[in-house]
N, C-alpha and C positions, 0 to 999 in steps of 0.2 A: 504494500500500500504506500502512494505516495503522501507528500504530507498535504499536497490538494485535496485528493482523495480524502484525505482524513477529514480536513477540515469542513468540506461538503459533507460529510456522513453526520459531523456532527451540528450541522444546520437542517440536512434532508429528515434523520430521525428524532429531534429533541428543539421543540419548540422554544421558538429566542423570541423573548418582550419584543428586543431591538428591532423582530422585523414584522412582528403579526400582533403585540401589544398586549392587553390584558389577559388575552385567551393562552397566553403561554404560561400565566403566572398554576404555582401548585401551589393550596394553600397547606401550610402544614409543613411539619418538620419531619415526615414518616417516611419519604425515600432520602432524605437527606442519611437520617439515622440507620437506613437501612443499605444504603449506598458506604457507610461511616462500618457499620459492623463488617460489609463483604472483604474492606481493604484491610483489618484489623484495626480501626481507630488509628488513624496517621495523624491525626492533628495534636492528639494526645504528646506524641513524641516531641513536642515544641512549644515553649513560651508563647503568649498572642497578645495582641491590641486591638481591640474591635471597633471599628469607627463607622457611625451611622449618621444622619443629617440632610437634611432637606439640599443647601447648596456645601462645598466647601470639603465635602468629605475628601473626595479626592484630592486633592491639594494638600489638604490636613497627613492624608495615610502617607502620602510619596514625602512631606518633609519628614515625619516623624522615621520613615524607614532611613532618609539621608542621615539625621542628627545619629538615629543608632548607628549607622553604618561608621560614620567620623569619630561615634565612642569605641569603634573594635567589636562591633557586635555581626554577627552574621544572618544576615536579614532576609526574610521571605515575602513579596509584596502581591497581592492579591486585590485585584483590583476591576471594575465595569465602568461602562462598557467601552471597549475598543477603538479607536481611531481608524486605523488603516490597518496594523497587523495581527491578528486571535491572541498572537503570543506577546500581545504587549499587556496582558491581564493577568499572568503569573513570573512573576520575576525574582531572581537571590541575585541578591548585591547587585542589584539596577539591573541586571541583563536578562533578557527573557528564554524564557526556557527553549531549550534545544526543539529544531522539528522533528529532531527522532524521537524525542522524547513523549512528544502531541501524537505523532502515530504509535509510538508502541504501546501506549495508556487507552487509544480508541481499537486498537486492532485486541488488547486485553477485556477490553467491558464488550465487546462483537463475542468473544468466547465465554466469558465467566459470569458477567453481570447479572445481578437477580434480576427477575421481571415485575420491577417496578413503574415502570414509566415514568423515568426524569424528565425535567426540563431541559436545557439545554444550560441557564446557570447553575442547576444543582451536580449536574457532570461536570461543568467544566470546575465549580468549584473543589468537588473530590478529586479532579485531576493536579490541581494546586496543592491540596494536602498530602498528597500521595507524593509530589515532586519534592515538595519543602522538608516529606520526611526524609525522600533519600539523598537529598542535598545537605541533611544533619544542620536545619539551621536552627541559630540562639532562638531565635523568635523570628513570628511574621506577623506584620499590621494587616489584618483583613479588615475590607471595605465593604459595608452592608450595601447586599443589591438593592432590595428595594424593603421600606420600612422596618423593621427589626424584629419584633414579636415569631413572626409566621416565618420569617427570612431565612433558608436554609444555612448560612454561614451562623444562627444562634446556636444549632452545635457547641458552638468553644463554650469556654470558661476562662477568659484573659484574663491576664493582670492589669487591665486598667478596657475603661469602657469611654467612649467619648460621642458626644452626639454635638454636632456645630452646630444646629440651629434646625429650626421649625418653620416654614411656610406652604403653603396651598400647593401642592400637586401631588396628582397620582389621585386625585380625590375620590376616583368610584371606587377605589381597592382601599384604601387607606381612613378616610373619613373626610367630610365636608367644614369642619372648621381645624384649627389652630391646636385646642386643647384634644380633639381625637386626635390626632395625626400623629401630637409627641405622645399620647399616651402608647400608640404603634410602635414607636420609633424607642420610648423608653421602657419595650419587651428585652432589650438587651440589656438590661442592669442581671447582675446575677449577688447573690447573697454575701457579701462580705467583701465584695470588687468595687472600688472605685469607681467613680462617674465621674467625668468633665463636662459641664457641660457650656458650649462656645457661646453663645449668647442669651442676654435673658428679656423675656416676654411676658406683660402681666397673665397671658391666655394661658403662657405654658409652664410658667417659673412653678404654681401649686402643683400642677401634675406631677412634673419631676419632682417635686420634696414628696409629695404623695408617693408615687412609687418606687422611689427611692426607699423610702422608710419600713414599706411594704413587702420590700427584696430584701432590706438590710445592707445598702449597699451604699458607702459614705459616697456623699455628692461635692461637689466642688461646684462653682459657676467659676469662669475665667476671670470674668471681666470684673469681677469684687477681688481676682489675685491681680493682673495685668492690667494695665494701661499705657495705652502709645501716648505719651508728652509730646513728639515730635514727628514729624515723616516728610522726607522729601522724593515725591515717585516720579522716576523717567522709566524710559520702555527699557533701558539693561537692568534695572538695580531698583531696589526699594531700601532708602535708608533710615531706619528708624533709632529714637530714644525713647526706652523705657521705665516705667518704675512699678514695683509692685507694691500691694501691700502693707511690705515688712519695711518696706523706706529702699532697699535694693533699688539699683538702675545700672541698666544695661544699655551696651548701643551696639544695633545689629545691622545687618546687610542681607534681604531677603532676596532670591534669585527669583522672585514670583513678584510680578506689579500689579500694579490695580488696585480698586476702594478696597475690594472685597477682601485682599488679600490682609490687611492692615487688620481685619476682624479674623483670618485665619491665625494670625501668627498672634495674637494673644490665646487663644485657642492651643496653639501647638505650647508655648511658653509655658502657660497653668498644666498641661499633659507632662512636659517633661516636669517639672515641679512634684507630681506626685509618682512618675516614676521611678523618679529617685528617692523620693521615699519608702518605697516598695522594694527595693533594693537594685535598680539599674546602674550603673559607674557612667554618668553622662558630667563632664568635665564645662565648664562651660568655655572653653576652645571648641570641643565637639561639638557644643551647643550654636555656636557660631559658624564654624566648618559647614555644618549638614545645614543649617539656614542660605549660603553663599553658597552651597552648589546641588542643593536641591535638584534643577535640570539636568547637570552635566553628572549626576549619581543615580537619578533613579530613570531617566529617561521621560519626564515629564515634559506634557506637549499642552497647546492649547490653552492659555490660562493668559491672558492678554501678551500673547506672544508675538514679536515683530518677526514675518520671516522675511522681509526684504526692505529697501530703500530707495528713492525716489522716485515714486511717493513711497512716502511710509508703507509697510500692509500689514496690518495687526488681525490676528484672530485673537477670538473666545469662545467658549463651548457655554457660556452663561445663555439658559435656554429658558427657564420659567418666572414667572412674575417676581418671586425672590431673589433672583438673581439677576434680571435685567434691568430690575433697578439700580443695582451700584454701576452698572455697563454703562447704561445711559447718563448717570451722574458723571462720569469718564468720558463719557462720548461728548457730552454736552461741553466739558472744559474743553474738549479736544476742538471745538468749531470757532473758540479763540484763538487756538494754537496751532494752529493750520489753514491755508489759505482756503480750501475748501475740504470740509468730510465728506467722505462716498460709501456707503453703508449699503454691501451686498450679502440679503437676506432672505431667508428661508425658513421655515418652521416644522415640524408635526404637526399630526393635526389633533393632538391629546392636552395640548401644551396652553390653550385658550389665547389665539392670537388677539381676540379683540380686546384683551386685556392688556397685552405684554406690547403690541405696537405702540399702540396711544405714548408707551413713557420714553419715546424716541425721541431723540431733539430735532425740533420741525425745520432747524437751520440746515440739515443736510441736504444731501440727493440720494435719493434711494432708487436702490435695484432688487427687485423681490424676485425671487425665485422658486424651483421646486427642487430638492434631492432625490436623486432618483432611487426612493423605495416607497413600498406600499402605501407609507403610512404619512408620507407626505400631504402637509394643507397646501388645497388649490390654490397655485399663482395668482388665480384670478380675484380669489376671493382674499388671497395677504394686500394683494392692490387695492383691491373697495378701501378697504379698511385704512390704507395709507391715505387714500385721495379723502375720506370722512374724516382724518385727521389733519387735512390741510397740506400735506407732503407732497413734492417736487418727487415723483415717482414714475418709474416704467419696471413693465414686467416681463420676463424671460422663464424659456420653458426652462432651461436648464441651470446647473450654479456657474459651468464654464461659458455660458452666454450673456452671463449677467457680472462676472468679474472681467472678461474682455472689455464688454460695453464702459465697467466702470475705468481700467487703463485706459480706453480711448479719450477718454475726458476728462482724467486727472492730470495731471502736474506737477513737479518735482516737489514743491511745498504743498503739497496736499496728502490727506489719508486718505486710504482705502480701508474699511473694515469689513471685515467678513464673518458674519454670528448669525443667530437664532435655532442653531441648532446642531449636534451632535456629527449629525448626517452631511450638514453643508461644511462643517470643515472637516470630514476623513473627505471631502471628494477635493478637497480644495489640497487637503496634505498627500 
């Protein structure tokens, strides 16, 4: 089998969110568990970190795996959903797992597998556990696919649990306001384990002390330990001054920009904070180290990323109403800072455009598009929606017709940005 071949088997028979949506979701943790007894419990064999959270998670899981990696630790990162390559979801010390490795773990469950019927993330997650155990790592930071409670990755028992924040999506699986959603999200507390949690909410602050107290599982909020005094963000570096709590202050250099990121990294801050209390050796040089090469260690993509120059071209994967808020708050400085923004855009169609358009800054030019999968919102219908918001708009069938159109009419001192969605930047990377 080649490693094509694999990878097609494991789309053709095991249903993926990413391409058909709710109908792939299993509720329930009983092929996780039973998927977990067939390999002999492999996650067992390894320290963990579980990170859950509406935006930010991933960001969150890839620097905390840098910072371990820069304290000497040997790191397993587990991570949704993919960009451009399957095997950029399980990775030891930044590099993703070998393709021989992707086929001989799918050509194994084709022979041995119980007749369960996975999903497509509950396989590919036992295929991460299964790798992390025989790569012998100190620990892996798993990253909750989708809510936490029901999530196949709640298996573990880590030493430390972390949820960044709480906003509206995924609403028909998850719940319709704020306080259901983290009460989903805060299934992952486990009895006696620590909780971080990144931001706090009057809707969702009692749930967390509520379940919290309920699991037995001390809670932390970040942002009563961290606060940024200071930040200067350009598109290579984000320089920050902080102080915590204790009267402590630190000054760091985070290899992630953007608003949003300024609310991760007190987030990651309060996490190692009680790592080290739990007994992790993170030095704060490590602490430092793993902040400043975050990208060039765990292979993080996506996250207000510049990949070219004149004009600027910046991506982000920031796709729902919680997160295209701080984009747009970025965006909007950015129409100061450049002679003209060109915003080529795309969505799902789960993601509620008529919500998440409107908080675009009306001074750009937009180019709306369609990603080519199923689950794509009509071009035609992301344009109504621009032109009802008063936007300078045209619409293209495709994401590479509608980032052409926008180089035709940029200019060296101008942006191009390219977001709303998952899908329009793997086609764009």
């Amino acid at each position: 089998m080649t490693y094509e071949e694999a990878i097609n088997k494991l789309y053709e028979q095991f249903p993926a969110f990413s391409k058909v949506g709710a109908s792939a979701m299993k509720a329930g943790l009983d092929n996780s568990i039973e998927l977990d007894k067939w390999l002999d419990y492999p996650h067992k064999s390894f320290k963990s970190i579980h990170v859950a959270g509406t935006n930010g998670k991933g960001s969150t899981s890839h620097t905390l795996c840098s910072i371990l990696m820069s304290a000497g630790y040997k790191v397993g990162l587990y991570t949704s959903p993919h960009l451009v390559d399957f095997r950029e979801r399980i990775r030891v010390d930044g590099k993703m797992i070998e393709k021989d490795e992707v086929v001989a773990f799918v050509e194994r469950a084709e022979r041995e597998m119980p007749k369960v019927d996975p999903s497509f993330f509950e396989i590919t997650m036992m295929m991460a556990f299964d790798y992390f155990r025989k790569c012998k790592v100190d620990v892996a930071v798993i990253e909750v696919g989708l809510g936490g409670r029901l999530d196949s990755t709640n298996i573990i028992t880590p030493d430390l649990s972390v949820i960044t924040n709480i906003g509206l999506e995924h609403t028909q699986l998850l719940g319709s306001t704020l306080g259901a959603i983290a009460g989903e999200k805060a299934g992952i507390m486990k009895p006696g384990v620590p909780v971080v949690i990144g931001e706090r909410h009057p809707e969702t602050d009692c749930v967390f002390m509520s379940k919290a107290l309920e699991a037995g599982s001390p809670i932390i909020f970040a942002q009563d330990m961290w606060h940024v005094d200071w930040a200067e963000d350009d598109i290579d570096m984000l320089a920050l001054k902080m102080s915590n709590c204790c009267g402590g202050r630190d000054a760091v250099h985070y290899a992630l920009t953007g608003l949003c990121q300024q609310k991760n990294v007190v987030t990651v801050m309060a996490a190692v904070d009680v790592l080290r209390k739990v007994g992790y050796e993170i030095t704060g040089d490590a602490l430092r180290s793993g902040l400043r090469k975050v990208v060039s260690q765990t292979g993080l993509v996506g996250r207000w990323q510049k990949i070219s120059s004149k004009p600027d071209m910046i991506i982000d994967t920031g796709h729902n109403a919680h997160g295209v808020r701080l984009v747009a708050q970025q965006l909007l400085k950015a129409c100061s800072e450049y002679g003209r923004v060109h915003i080529v855009w795309g969505m799902a169609n789960d993601k509620h455009p008529e919500d998440v358009v409107p908080m675009l800054p009306k001074l750009a030019k937009y180019y709306f598009c369609s990603p080519g999968v199923e689950r794509a919102f009509p071009v035609s219908e992301l344009k109504k929606i621009g032109e009802k918001c008063g936007f300078e708009c045209e619409s293209y069938e495709s994401v590479r017709e509608a980032l052409s159109a926008a180089k035709k009419n940029a200019v060296a001192n101008d942006l191009i940005f390219i977001g709303g969605s998952n899908f329009v930047i793997a086609e764009i990377l």
